[in-house]
PAVEXVO-474388 format. One record per residue: x, y, z of N, C-alpha, C in turn; residue in three letters. Coordinates in steps of 0.2 Angstrom, whole numbers, plus 2048, in hexadecimal, padded with zeros to 3 digits. Atoms other than C-alpha are relative to their C-alpha. Example, Ala and Ser with C-alpha at 12.3 -4.5 7.8 and 13.67 -1.06 7.14 Angstrom:
BEGIN
8047FA80083E7EA827804806800ala 7FC7FA7FF8447FB8247FC805803ser 
! end
This chain:
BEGIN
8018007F90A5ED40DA805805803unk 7FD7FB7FD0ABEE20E48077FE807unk 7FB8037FA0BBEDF0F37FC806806unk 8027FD7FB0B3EE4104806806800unk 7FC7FB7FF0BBEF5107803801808unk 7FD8037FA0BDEEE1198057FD801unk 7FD8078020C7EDF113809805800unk 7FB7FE8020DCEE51158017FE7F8unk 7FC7FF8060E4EE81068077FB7FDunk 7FA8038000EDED81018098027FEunk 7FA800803102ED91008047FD7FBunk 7FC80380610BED60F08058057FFunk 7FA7FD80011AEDC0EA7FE8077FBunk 8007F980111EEED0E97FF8017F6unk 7FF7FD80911BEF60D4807802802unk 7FA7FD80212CEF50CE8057FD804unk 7FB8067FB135EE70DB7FD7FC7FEunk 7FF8067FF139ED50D87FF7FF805unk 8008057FB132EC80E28077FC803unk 7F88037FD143EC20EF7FF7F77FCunk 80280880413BEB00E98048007FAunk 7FC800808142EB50D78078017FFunk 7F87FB803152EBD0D98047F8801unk 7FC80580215EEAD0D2805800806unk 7F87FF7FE16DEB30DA8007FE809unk 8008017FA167EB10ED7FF7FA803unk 7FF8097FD169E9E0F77FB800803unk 8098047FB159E970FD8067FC805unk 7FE8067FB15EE8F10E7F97FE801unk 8058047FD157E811148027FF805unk 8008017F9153E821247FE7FB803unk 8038067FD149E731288077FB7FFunk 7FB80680115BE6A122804802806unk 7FA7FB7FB167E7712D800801805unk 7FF7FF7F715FE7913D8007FA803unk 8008057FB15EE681438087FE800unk 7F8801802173E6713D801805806unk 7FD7FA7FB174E791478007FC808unk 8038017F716AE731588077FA800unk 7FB806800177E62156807801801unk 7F97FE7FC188E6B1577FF803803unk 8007FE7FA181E781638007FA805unk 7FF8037FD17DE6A16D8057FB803unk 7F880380118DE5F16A803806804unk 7FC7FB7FE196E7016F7FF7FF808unk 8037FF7F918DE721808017FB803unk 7FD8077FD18FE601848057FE802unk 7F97FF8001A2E61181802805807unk 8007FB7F81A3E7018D8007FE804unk 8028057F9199E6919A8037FB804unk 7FD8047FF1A1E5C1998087FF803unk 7FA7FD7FC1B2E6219C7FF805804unk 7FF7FB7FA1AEE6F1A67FE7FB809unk 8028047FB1A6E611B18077FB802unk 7F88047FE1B7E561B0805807801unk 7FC7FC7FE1C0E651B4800801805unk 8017FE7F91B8E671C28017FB807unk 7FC8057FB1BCE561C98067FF7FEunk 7F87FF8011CCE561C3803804805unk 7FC7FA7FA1CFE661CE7FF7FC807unk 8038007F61C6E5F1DF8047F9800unk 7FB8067FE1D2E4E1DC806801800unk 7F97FC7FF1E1E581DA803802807unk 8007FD7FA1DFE631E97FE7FB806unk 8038057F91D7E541F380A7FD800unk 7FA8038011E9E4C1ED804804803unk 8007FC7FD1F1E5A1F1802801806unk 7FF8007FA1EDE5C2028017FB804unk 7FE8067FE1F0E4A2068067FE7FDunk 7FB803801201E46200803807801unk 7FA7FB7FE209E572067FD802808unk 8027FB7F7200E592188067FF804unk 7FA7FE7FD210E5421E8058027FFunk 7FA7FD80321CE5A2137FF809800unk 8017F9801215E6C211803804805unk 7FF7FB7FA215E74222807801802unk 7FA7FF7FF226E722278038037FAunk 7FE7FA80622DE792157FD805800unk 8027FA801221E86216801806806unk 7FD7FB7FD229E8C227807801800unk 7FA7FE80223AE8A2217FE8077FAunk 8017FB806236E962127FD807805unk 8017FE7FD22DEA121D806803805unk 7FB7FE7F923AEA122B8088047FCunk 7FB7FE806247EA521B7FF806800unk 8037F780523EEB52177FF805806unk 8027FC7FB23BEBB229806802801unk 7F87FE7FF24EEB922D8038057FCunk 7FD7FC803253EC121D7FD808800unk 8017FA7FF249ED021F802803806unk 8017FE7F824DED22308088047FFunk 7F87FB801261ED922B7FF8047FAunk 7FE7FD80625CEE321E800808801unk 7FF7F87FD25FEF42288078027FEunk 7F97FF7FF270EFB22E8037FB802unk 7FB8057FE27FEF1231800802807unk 8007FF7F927EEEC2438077FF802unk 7F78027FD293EE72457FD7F87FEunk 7FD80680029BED72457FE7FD808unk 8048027FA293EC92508027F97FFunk 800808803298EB52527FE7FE809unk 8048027FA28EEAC25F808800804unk 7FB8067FD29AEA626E7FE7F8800unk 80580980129CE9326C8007FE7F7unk 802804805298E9325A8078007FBunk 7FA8028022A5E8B24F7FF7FE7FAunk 8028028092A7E872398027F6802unk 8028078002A6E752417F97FF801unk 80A801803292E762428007FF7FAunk 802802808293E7A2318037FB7FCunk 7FC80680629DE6D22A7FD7F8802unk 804805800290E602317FC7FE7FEunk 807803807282E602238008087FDunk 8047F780527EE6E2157FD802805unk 8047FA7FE279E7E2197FB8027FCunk 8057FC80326BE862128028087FDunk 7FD7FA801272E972087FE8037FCunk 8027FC80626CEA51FE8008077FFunk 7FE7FA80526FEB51F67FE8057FFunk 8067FB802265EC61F78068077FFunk 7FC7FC7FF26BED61F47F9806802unk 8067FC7FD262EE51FD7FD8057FDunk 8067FB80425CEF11F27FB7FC7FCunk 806803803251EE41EA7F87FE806unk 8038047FB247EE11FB7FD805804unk 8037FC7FC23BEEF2037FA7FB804unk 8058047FB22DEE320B8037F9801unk 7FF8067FE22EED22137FC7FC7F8unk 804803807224ECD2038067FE7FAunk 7FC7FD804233ED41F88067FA801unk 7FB8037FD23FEC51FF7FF7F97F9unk 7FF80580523AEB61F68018027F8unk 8017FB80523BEC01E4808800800unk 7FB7FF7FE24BEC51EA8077F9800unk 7FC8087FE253EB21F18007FD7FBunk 80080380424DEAB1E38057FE7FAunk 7FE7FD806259EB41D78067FA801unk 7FA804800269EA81D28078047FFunk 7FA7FD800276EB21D78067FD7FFunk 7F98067FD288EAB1D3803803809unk 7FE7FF7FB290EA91E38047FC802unk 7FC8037FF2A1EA41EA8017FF808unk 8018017FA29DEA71FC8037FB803unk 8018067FB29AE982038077FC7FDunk 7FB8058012A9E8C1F9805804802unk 7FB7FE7FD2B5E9A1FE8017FF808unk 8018007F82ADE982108037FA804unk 8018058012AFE8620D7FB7FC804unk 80480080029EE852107FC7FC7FCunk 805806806292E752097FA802803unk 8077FC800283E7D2047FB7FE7FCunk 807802804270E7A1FD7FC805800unk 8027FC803269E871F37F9802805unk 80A7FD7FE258E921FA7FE8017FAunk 8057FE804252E971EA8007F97FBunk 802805803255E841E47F97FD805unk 8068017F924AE801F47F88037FEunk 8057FB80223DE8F1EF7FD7FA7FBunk 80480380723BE861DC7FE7F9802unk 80080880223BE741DF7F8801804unk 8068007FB22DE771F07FC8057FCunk 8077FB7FF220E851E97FC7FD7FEunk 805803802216E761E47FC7FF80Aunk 8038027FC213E751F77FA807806unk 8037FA7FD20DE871FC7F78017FEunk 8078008041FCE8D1FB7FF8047FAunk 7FE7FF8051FFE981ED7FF7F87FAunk 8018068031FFE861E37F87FE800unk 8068048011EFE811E97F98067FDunk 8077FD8021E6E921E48038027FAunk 7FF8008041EDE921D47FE7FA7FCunk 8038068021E6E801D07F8801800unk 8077FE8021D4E871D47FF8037FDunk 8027FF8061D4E911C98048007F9unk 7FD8048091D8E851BA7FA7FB800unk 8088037FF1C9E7E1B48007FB7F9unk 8008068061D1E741A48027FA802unk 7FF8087FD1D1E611A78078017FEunk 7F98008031E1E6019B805803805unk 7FA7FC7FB1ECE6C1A57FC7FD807unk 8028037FB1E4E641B48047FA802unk 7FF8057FE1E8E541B080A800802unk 7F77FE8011FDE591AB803803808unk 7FF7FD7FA1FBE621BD8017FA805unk 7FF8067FC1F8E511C48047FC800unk 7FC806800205E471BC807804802unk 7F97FB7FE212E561C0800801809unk 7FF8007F720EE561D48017FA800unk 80180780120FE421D28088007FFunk 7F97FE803222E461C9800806805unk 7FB7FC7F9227E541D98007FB804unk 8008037FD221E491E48067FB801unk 7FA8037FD22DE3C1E18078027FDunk 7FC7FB802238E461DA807803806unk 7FE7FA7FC23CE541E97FE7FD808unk 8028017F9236E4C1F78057FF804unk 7F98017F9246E45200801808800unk 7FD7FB80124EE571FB7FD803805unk 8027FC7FC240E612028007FF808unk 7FF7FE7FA23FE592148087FF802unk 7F97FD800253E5A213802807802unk 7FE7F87FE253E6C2117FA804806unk 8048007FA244E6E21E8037FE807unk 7FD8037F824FE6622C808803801unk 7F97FF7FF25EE70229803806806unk 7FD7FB7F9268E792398018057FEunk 7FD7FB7FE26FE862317FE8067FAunk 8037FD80726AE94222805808802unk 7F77F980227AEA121D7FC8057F9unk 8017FB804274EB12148078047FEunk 7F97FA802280EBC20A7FB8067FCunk 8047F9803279ECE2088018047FCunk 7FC7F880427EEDA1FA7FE806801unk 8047F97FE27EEEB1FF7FE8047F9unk 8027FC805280EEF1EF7FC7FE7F9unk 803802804277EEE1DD8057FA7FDunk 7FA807801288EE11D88047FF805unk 7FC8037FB290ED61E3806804803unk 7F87FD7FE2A2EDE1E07FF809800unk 8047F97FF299EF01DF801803808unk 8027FE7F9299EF01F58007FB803unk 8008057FA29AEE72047FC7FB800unk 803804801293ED72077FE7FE806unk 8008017F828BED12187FF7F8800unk 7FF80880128BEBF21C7FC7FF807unk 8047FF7FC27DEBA2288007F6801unk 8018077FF27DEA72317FB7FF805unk 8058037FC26DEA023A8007FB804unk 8048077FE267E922457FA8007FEunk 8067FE802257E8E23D7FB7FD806unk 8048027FA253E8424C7FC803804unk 8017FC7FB252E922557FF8087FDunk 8017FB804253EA224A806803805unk 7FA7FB7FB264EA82568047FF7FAunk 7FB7FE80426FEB224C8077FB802unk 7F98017FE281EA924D8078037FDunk 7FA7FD80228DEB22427FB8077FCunk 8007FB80328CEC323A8068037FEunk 7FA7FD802299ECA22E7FF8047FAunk 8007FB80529DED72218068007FBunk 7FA7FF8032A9ED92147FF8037FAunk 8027FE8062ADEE02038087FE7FDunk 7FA8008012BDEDF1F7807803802unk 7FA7FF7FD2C7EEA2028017FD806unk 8008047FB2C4EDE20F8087FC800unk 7FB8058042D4ED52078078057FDunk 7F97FE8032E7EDA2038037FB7FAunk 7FE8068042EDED21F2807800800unk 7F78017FE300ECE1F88027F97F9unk 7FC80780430CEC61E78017FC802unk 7FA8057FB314EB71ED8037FC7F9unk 7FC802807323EB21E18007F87FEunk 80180680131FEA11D98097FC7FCunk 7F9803800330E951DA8017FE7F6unk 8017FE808335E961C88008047FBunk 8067FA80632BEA51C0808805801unk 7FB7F77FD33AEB41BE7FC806801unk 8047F97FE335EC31C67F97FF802unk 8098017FF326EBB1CD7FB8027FDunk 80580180531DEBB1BD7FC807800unk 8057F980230FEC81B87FE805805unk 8017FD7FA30AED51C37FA7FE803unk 8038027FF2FFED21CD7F9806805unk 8057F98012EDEDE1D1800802808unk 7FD7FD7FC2EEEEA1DE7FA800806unk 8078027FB2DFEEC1EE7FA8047FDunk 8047FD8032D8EFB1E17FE7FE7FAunk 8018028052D6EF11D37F97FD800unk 8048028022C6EEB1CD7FF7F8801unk 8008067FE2C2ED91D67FC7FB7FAunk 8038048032BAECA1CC7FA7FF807unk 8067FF7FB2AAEC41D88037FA804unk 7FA8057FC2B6EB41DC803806805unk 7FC7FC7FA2C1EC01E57FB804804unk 8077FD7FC2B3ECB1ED7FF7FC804unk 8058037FD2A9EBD1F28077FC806unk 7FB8037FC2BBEB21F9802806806unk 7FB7FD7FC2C0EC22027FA802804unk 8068007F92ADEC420C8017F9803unk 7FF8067FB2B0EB020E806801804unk 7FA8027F92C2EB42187FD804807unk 8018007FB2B9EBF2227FE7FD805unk 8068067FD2ACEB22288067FB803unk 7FC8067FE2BAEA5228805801806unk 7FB7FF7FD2C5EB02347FB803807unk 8057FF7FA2B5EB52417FF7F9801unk 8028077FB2B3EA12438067FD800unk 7F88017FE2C8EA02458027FB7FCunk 7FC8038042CCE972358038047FAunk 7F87FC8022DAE9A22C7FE8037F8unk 8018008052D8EA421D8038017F9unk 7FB8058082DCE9F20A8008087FCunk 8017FA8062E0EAA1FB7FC7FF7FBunk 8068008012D6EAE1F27FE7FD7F8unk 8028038052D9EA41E18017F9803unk 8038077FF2DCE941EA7F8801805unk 8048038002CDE961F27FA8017FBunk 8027FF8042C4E9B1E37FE7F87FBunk 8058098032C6E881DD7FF7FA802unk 8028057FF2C2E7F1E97F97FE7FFunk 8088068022B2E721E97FD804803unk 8087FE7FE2A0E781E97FC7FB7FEunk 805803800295E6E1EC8007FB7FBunk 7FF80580529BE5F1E18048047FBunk 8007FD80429FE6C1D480A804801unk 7FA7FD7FF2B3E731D08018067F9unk 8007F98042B3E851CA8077FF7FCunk 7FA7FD8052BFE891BA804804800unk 7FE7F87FF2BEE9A1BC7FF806802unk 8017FB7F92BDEA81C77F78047FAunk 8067FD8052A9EB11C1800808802unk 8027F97FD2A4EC21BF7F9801801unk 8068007FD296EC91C87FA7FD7FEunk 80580580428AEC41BB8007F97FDunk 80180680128FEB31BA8057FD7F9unk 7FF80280629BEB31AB806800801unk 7F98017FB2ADEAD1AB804805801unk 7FB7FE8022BAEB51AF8077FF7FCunk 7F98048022CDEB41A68037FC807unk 7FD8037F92D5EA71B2807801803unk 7FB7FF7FD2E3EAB1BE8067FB7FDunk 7FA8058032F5EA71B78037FE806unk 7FE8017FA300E9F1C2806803802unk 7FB7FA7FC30DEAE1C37F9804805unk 8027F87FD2FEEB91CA7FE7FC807unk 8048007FB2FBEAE1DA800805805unk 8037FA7FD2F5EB81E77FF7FB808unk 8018027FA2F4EB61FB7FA805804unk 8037FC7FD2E5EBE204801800808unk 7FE8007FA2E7EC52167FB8047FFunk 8017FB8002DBECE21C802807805unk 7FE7FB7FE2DDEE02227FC803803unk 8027FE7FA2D7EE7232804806803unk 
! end
């Protein structure tokens, strides 16, 4: 019987190829076993996501709902103290206008509750933006205890509060794992009671004292000393100084022969204690208080705290004054 010559030409394996069926060496899957396994973790997978991405998603909307009810009244006022920080500090960062102290104002306002005080130096600060970046920095600084000045940090203020800006709230929309969602919730829960007294403390404060660097380090250039009402944003004091603000005058210690070691001269290379004590005589001599030398006042009390030894700009100690080399400062006008 003939094969219709219409009929295709059945497929078999090629002359001179194995059949793939025979070759030993290659793994038979079983699919009918594999795929309903495959479909099963895919869908386990997809579940899981969904899943978290759906409790992420209320996680976020009861964070922020939380959020904005446990700080509607804490935010606002902090966020125009910080605000009102950044405006004043950018507002003297021109030329030096002179020397300015309100009439009336006296270092008796200041010594009826902390000040508010912080630290910039002007080549770091070209826009109003460029301020906080700047304040933030943890300058050492002897200012204020030379000033005898009780003070409360701004760039402690800045860190404790930036849970309350908005910044915070659009940093949390876009977090979309539960996990860190959750740790966000027990972390606002811990500032909360935490910072809270602190923050409307420094929110209600009268007074906020800047010290300017003109230069790239402290003892490098002049320093300017800027005090506010924040009630009101009226300048009250403005001052300026540098280390030769200050005459280092020996004084023979009863006892010492020859009044002891010598003692360094007004061209001598300052520690940031002396620097900084000889911008606080100016401040201290514009509001008619008496001013110190410049290693007693290098140890007196900050803010709980009783320095050892005078720092250098970067913050690192200096050798500590003997007591042949004291020292009286007077300023020079």
């Amino acid at each position: 019987m003939h094969d219709d010559p219409t009929e295709p030409a059945r497929q078999g394996p090629q002359r001179g190829m194995l059949d793939r069926d025979a070759l030993p060496f290659l793994p038979k899957v079983r699919w009918r076993f594999w795929i309903p396994i495959i479909v099963f973790i895919v869908g386990m997978l997809a579940a899981y996501f969904i899943s978290d991405h759906r409790r992420g998603r209320r996680l976020r909307a009861q964070l922020i709902a939380e959020h904005t009810l446990l700080t509607q009244s804490l935010a606002p006022p902090y966020r125009d103290l910080r605000a009102k920080v950044e405006r004043l500090t950018f507002s003297v960062l021109g030329p030096w206008q002179g020397t300015y102290t309100e009439p009336g104002f006296t270092s008796e306002q200041l010594s009826r509750e902390p000040v508010l005080f912080g630290r910039v130096r002007v080549g770091e600060i070209h826009r109003l933006e460029d301020v906080e970046r700047s304040i933030r920095h943890r300058y050492p600084d002897q200012i204020a205890s030379c000033a005898g000045i009780e003070t409360e940090q701004v760039y402690e203020a800045y860190r404790r509060g930036d849970f309350l800006m908005p910044s915070y709230v659009e940093g949390v929309r876009g977090i979309s794992d539960g996990d860190r969602l959750a740790a966000l919730r027990q972390d606002l829960q811990f500032r909360l009671e935490r910072d809270t007294h602190d923050i409307v403390q420094w929110s209600r404060r009268n007074y906020f004292v800047l010290a300017v660097d003109e230069a790239a380090l402290s003892i490098d250039g002049p320093t300017r000393v800027y005090i506010w009402d924040l009630r009101t944003s009226r300048l009250l004091l403005r001052a300026r100084g540098d280390s030769g603000s200050t005459m280092i005058i020996p004084v023979r210690i009863a006892g010492m022969p020859g009044g002891g070691l010598p003692v360094p001269t007004g061209g001598a290379a300052l520690t940031l204690t002396e620097h900084d004590c000889s911008v606080a005589n100016v401040v201290r001599e514009q509001l008619g208080i008496q001013t110190l030398s410049v290693h007693s006042a290098g140890n007196m009390e900050h803010q709980g705290e009783q320095p050892t030894a005078a720092t250098t700009d970067g913050g690192a100690p200096a050798a500590p004054a003997m007591a042949s080399d004291a020292a009286a400062a007077v300023p020079t006008h």
